[in-house]
C-alpha positions in Angstrom: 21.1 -14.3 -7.5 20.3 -12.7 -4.0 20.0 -9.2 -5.2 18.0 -10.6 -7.9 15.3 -11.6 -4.9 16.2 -8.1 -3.0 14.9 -6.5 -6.6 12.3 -8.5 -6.7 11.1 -7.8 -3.0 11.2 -4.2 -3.6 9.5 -3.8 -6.5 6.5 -5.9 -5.1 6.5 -3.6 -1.5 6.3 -0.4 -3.8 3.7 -1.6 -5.7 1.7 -2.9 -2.5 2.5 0.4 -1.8 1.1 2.4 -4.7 -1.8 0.1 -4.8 -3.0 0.9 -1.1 -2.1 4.5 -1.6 -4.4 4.6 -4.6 -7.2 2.8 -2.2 -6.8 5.2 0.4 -7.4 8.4 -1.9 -10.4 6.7 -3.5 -11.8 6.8 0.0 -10.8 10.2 0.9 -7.8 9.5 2.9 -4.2 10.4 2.3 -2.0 8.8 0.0 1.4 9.0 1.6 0.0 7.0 4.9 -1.8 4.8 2.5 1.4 4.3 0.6 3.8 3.6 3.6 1.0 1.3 5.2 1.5 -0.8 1.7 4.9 -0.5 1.7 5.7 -1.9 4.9 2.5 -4.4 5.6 2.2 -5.7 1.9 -1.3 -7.7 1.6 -2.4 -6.6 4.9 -1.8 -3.1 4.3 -4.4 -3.5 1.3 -6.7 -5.6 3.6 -6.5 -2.9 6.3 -7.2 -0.5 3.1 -10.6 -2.1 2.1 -11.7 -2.6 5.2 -11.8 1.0 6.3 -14.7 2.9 5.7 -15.0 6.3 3.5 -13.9 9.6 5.3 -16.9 12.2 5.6 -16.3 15.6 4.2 
């Protein structure tokens, strides 16, 4: 049972992950920092995500 909840945890943290990083390439920003800021943060990774304005060219 507990490695069913480890499983569980790290499928949810990668896609927070892959879910910010595709938030932060939509605004122009890199994907890796976008992914690791999901990853680690969860929801307020993604919150931090919407939040931040576009980057200018």
């Amino acid at each position: 049972m507990p490695n069913n909840l480890l499983y569980l945890s790290l499928a949810i943290a990668v896609a927070m992950g892959a879910w910010t990083a595709f938030l932060f390439e939509k605004k122009g920003r890199k994907r890796p920092v976008g992914f690791w800021l999901g990853f680690l943060f969860g929801i307020i990774g993604v919150i931090i995500a919407y939040t931040l304005s576009s980057k200018k060219n």
